[in-house]
KEKE-3310 file (N, C-alpha, C; in steps of 0.2 Angstrom, whole numbers, plus 5000, padded with zeros to 4 digits):
npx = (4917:4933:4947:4958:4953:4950:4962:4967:4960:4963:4976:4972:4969:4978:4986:4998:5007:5005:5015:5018:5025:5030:5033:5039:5030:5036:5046:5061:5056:5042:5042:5050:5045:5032:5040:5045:5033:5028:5037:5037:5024:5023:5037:5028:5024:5011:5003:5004:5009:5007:5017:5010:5017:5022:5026:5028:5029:5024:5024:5036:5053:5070:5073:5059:5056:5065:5063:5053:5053:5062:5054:5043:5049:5052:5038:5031:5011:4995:4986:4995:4999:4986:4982:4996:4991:4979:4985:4992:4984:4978:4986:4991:4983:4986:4983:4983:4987:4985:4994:4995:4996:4984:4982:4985:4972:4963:4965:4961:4948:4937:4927:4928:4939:4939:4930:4938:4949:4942:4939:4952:4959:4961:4962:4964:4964:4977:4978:4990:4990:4976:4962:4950:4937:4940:4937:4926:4918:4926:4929:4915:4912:4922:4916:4908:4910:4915:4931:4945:4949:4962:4967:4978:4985:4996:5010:5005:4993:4976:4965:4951:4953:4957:4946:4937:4945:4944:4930:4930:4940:4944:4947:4965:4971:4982:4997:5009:5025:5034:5037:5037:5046:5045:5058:5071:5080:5088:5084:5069:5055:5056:5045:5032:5027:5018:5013:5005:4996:4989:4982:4976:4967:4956:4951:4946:4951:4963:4978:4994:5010:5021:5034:5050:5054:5066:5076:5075:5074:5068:5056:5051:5050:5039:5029:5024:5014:5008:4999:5005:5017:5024:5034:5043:5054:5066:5067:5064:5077:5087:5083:5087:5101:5103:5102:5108:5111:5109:5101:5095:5080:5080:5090:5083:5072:5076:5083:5070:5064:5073:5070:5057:5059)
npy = (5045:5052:5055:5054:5047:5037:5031:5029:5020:5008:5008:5001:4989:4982:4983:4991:5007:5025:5036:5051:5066:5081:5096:5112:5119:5127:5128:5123:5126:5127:5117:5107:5104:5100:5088:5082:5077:5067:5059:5054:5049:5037:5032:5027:5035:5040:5052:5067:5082:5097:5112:5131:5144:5157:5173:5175:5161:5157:5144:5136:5130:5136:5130:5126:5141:5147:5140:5143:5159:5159:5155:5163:5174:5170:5175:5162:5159:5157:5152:5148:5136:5129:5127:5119:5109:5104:5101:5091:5081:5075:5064:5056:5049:5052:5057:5076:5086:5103:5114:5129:5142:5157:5168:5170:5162:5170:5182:5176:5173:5162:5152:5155:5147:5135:5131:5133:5124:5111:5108:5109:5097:5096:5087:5089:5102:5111:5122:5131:5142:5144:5141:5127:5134:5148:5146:5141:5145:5142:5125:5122:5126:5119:5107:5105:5101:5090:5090:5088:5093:5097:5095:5101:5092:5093:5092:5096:5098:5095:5084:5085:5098:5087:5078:5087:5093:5082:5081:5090:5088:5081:5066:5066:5067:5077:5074:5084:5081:5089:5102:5115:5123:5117:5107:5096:5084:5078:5068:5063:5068:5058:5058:5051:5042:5040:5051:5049:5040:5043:5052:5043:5037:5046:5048:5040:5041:5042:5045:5056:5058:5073:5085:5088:5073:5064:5054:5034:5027:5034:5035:5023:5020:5030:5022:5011:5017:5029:5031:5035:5045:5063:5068:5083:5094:5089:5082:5095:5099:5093:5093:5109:5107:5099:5108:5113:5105:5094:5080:5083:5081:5065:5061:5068:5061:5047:5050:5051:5038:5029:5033:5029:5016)
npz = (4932:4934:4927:4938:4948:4942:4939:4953:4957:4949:4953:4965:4963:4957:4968:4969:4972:4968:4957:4956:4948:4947:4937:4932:4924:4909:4910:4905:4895:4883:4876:4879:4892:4888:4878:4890:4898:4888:4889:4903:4904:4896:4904:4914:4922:4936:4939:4931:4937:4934:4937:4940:4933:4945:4953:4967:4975:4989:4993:4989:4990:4984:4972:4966:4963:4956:4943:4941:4941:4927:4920:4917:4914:4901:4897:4899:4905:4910:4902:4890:4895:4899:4883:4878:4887:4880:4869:4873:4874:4864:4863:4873:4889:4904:4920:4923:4933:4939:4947:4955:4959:4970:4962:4949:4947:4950:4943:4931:4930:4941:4935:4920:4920:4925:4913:4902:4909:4908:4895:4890:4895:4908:4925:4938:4954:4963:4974:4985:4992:4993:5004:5010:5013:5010:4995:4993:4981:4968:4972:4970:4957:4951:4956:4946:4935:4936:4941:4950:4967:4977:4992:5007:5019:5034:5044:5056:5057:5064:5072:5068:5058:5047:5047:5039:5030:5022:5017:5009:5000:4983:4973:4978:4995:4998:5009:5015:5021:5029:5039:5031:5016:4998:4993:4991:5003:5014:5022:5030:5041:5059:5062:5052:5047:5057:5058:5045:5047:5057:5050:5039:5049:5047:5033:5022:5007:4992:5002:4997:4998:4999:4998:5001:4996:4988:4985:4982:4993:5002:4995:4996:5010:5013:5005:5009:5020:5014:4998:4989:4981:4979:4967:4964:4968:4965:4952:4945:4949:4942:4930:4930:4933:4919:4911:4897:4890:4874:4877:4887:4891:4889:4901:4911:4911:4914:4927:4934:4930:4940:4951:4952:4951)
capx = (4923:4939:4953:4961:4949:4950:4971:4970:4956:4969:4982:4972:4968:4987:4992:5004:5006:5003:5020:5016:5028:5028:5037:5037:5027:5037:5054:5067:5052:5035:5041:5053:5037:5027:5042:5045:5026:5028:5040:5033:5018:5028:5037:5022:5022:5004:4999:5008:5008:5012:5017:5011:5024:5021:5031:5027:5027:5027:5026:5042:5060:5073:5074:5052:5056:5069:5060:5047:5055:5064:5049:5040:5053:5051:5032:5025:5007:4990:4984:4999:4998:4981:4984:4999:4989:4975:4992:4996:4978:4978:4993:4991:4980:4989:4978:4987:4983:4987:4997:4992:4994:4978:4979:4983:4966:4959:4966:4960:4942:4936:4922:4931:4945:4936:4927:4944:4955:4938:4940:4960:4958:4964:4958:4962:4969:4982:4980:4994:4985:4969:4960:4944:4933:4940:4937:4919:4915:4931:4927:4907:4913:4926:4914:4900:4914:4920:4938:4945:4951:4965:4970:4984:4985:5001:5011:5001:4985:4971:4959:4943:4953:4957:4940:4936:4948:4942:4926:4929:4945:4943:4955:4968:4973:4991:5000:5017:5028:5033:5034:5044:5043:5048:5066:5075:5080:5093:5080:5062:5056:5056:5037:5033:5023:5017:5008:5003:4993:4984:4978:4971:4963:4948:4949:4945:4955:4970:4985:4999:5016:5025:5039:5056:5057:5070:5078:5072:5073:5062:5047:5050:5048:5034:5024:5021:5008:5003:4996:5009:5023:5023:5043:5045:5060:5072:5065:5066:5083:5087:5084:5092:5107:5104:5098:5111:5114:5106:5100:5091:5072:5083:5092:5079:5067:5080:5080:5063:5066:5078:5063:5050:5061)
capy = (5044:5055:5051:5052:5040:5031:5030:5027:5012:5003:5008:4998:4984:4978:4985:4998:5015:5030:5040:5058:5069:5088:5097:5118:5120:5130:5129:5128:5130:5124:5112:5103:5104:5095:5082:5077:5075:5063:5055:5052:5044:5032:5025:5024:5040:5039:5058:5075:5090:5105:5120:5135:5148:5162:5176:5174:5155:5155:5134:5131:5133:5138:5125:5129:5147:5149:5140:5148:5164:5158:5151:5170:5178:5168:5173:5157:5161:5149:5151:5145:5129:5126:5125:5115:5102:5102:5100:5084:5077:5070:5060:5055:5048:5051:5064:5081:5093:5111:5116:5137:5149:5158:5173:5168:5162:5175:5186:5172:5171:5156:5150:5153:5145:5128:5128:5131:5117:5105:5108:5105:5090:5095:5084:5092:5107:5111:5127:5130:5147:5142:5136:5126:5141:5153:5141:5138:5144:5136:5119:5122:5126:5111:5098:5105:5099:5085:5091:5088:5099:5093:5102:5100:5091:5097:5087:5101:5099:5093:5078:5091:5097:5082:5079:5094:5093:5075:5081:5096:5086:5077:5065:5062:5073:5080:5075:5090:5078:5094:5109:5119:5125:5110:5106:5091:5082:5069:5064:5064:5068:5053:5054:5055:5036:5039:5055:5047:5032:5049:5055:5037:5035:5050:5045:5034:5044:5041:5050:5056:5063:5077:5089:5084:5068:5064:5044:5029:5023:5040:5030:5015:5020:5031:5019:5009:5019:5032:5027:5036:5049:5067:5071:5090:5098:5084:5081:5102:5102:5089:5098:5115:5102:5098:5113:5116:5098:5091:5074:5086:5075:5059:5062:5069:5053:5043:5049:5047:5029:5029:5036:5023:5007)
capz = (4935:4930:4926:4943:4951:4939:4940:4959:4957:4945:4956:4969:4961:4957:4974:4968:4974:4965:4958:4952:4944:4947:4933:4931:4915:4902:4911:4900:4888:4884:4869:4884:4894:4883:4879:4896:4899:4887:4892:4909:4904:4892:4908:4917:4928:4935:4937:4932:4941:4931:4939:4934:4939:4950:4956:4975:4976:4995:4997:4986:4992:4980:4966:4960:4965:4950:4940:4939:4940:4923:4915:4920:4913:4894:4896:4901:4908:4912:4896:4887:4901:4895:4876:4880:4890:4876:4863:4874:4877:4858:4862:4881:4894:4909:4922:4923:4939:4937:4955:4956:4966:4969:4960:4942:4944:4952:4937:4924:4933:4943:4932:4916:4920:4925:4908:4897:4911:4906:4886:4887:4896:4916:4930:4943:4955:4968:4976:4990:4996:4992:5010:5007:5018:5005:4989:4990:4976:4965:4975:4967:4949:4948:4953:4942:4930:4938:4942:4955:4973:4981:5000:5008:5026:5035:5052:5063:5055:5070:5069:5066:5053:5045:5043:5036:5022:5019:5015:5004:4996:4979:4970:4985:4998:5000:5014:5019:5024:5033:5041:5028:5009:4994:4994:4993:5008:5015:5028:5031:5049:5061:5065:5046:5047:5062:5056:5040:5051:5059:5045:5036:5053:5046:5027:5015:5000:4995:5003:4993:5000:4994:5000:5000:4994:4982:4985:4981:5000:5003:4993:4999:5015:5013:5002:5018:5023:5010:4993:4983:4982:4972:4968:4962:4966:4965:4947:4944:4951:4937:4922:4930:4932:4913:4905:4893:4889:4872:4880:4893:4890:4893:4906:4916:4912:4917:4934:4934:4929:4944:4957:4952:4953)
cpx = (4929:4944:4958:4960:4950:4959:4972:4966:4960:4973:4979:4970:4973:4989:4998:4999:5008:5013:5018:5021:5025:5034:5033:5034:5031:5045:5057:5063:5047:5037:5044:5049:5034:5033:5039:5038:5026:5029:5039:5030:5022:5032:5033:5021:5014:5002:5004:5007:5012:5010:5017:5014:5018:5025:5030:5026:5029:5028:5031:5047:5062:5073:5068:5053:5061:5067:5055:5046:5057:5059:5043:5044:5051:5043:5026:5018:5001:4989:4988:4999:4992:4981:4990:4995:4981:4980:4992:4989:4976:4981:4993:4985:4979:4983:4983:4984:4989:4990:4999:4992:4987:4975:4981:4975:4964:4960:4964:4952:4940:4933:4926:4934:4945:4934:4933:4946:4949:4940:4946:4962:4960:4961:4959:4966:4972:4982:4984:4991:4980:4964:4952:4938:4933:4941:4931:4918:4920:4928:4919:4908:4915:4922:4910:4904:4918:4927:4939:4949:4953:4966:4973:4981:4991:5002:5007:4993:4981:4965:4954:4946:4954:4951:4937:4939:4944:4937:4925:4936:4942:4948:4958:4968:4980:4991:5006:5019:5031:5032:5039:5042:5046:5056:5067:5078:5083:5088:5075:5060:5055:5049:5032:5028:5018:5007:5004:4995:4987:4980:4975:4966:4954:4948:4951:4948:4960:4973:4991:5004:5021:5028:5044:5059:5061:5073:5075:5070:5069:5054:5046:5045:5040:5027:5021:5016:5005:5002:4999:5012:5022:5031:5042:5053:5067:5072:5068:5075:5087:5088:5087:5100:5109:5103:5100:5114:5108:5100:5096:5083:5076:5086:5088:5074:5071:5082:5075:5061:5067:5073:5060:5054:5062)
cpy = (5048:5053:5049:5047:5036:5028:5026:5020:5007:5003:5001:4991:4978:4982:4987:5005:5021:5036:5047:5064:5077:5092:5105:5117:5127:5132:5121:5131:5126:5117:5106:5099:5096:5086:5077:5075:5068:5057:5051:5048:5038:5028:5022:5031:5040:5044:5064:5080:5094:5112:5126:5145:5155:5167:5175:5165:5151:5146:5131:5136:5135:5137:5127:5136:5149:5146:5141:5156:5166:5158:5157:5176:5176:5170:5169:5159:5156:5148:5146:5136:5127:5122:5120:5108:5100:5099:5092:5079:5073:5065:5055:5052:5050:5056:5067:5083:5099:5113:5126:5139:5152:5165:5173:5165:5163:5179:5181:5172:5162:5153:5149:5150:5136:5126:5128:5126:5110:5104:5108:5099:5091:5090:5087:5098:5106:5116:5128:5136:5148:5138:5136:5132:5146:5151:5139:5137:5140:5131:5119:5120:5119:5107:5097:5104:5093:5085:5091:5094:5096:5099:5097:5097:5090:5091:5090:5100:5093:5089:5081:5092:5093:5078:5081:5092:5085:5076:5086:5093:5082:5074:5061:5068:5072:5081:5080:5084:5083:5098:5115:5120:5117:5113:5099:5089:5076:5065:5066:5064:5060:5050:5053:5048:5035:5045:5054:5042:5037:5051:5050:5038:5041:5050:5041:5037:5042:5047:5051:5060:5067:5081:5085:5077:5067:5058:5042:5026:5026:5035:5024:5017:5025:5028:5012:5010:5021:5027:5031:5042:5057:5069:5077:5093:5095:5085:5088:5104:5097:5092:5104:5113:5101:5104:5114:5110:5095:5085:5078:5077:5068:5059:5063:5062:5049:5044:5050:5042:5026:5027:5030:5016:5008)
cpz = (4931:4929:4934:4948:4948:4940:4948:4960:4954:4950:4961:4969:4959:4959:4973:4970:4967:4965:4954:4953:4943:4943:4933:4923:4913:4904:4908:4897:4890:4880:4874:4890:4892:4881:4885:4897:4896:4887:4898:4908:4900:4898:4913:4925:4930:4935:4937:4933:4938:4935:4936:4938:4941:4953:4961:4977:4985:4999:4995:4987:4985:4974:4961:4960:4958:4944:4936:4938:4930:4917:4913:4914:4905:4892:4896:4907:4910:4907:4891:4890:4899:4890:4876:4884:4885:4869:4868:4875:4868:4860:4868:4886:4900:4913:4924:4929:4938:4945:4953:4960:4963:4964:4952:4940:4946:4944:4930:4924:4933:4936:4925:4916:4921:4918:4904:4901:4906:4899:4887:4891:4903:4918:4934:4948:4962:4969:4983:4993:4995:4999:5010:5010:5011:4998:4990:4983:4969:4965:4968:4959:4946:4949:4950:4936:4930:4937:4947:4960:4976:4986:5004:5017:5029:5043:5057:5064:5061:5067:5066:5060:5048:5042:5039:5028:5018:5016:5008:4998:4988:4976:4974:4990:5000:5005:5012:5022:5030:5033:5037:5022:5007:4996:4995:4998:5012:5019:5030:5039:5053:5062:5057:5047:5051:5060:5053:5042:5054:5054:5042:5040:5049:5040:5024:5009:5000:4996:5001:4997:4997:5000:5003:5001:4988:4980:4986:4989:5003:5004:4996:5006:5015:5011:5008:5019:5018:5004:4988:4985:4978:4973:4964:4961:4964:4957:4944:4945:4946:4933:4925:4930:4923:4908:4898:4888:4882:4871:4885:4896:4893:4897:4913:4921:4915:4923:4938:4937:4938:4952:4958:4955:4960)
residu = (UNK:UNK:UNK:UNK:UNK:UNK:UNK:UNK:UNK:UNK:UNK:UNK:UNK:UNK:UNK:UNK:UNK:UNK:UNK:UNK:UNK:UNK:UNK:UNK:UNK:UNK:UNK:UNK:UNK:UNK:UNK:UNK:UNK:UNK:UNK:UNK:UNK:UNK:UNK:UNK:UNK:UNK:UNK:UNK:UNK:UNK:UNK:UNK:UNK:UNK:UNK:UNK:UNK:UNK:UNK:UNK:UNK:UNK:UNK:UNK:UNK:UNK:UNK:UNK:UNK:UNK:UNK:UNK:UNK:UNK:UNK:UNK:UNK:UNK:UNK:UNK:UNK:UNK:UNK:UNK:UNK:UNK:UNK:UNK:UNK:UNK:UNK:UNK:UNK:UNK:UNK:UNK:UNK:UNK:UNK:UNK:UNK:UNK:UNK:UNK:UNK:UNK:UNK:UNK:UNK:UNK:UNK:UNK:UNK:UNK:UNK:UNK:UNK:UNK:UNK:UNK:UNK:UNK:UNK:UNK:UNK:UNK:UNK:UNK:UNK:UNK:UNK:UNK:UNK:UNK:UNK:UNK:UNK:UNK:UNK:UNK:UNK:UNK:UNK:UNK:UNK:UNK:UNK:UNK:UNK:UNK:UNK:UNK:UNK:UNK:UNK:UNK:UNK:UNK:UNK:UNK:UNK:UNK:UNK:UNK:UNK:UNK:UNK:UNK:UNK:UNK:UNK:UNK:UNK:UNK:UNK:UNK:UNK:UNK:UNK:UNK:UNK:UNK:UNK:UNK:UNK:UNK:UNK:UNK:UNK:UNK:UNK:UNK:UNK:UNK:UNK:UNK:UNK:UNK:UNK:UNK:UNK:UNK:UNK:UNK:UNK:UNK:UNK:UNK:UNK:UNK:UNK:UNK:UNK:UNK:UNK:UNK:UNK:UNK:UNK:UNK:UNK:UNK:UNK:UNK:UNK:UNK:UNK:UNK:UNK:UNK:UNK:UNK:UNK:UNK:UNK:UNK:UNK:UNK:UNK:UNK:UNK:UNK:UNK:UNK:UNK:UNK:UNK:UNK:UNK:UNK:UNK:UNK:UNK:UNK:UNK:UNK:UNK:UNK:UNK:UNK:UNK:UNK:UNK:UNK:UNK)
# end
């Protein structure tokens, strides 16, 4: 059992839902990185998602798209993301998943790139252009390492496929609250529960929701049905809000804080 099963077994044990934490790895830097991470875990974030930047990051609006251009620009690469998440696996517990586009680890190679995430401590991954057909071999690697393979189920996605993904999924699978890139969001769609209710109906996993959630009345409402939340840009859009502020780390966690309650 990995760490993530294991995280979402406890989650359902004392019926709480699953909050997890999508931060760009090495924007502002790697050392701010590695604080927050920190920090997270300390107020009880249950899983962090580090982004590992990409110039093309066709799934994220404006807010990941600049940070990861930034965090690109300082030299941030996978490798460094690695070493950093084996730098925080002394210290930490939490499970980490790696969110990638597919061609850092095509240029890093599949195979490799599962035996270093194992030896720095990952659980598991996020590919947004990665479709389980065109991930065989990936899928094989990671679970001959027991890592997990998350894939995405979308408001369009059709019961067959829902299945599909249910079978090839590990971990939880990612609900798209919609039909759009990340971005923050005064309002989430109306059918947004509705969907959610269609997709428990073909699996037993849990379902996590992400893209533009940002308010606490967001989680509320979606913890209803799904079994937990993943906040990114709002969080992102935070620290680009603090960057230049010595108190950055605090600040941020404390709308973190803000999320969870």
């Amino acid at each position: 059992m990995n760490r993530i099963e294991r995280k979402f077994k406890e989650l359902k044990r004392s019926n709480k839902k699953a909050f997890i934490a999508f931060i760009t790895a090495g924007y502002p830097s790697l050392e701010i990185t590695k604080q927050l991470v920190r920090e997270f875990t300390r107020i009880g974030v249950d899983i962090i998602e580090l982004g590992v930047p990409f110039s093309d990051p066709l799934a994220d609006g404006p807010i990941i798209q600049e940070a990861s251009r930034a965090a690109l620009k300082k030299g941030v690469h996978l490798e460094d993301i690695l070493d950093l998440v084996e730098q925080l696996r002394r210290q930490i517990d939490t499970p980490i998943c790696l969110m990638s586009y597919y061609n850092p680890i095509f240029c890093f190679g599949e195979a490799r790139l599962i035996r270093r995430a194992k030896k720095a401590g990952v659980d598991g991954f996020i590919i947004p252009d990665l479709t389980p057909e065109e991930g065989r071999s990936f899928i094989a690697y990671a679970g001959e390492s027991d890592l997990d393979t998350i894939f995405f189920v979308s408001p369009t996605t059709i019961p067959k496929r829902i299945k599909f993904i249910d079978r090839v999924s590990r971990g939880f699978i990612y609900y798209i609250s919609l039909t759009g890139v990340t971005g923050p969001r005064q309002r989430l769609p109306e059918d947004l529960i509705d969907n959610l209710k269609q997709v428990k109906r073909y699996t037993k996993k849990p379902v996590c929701v992400g893209f533009g959630i940002s308010h606490p009345s967001q989680i509320k409402k979606i913890n209803r049905m799904a079994d937990g939340v993943i906040v990114g840009s709002a969080i992102v859009k935070k620290i680009q809000q603090n960057i230049y502020c010595p108190d950055l780390v605090k600040r941020v966690t404390s709308f973190v804080r803000s999320l969870m309650a």
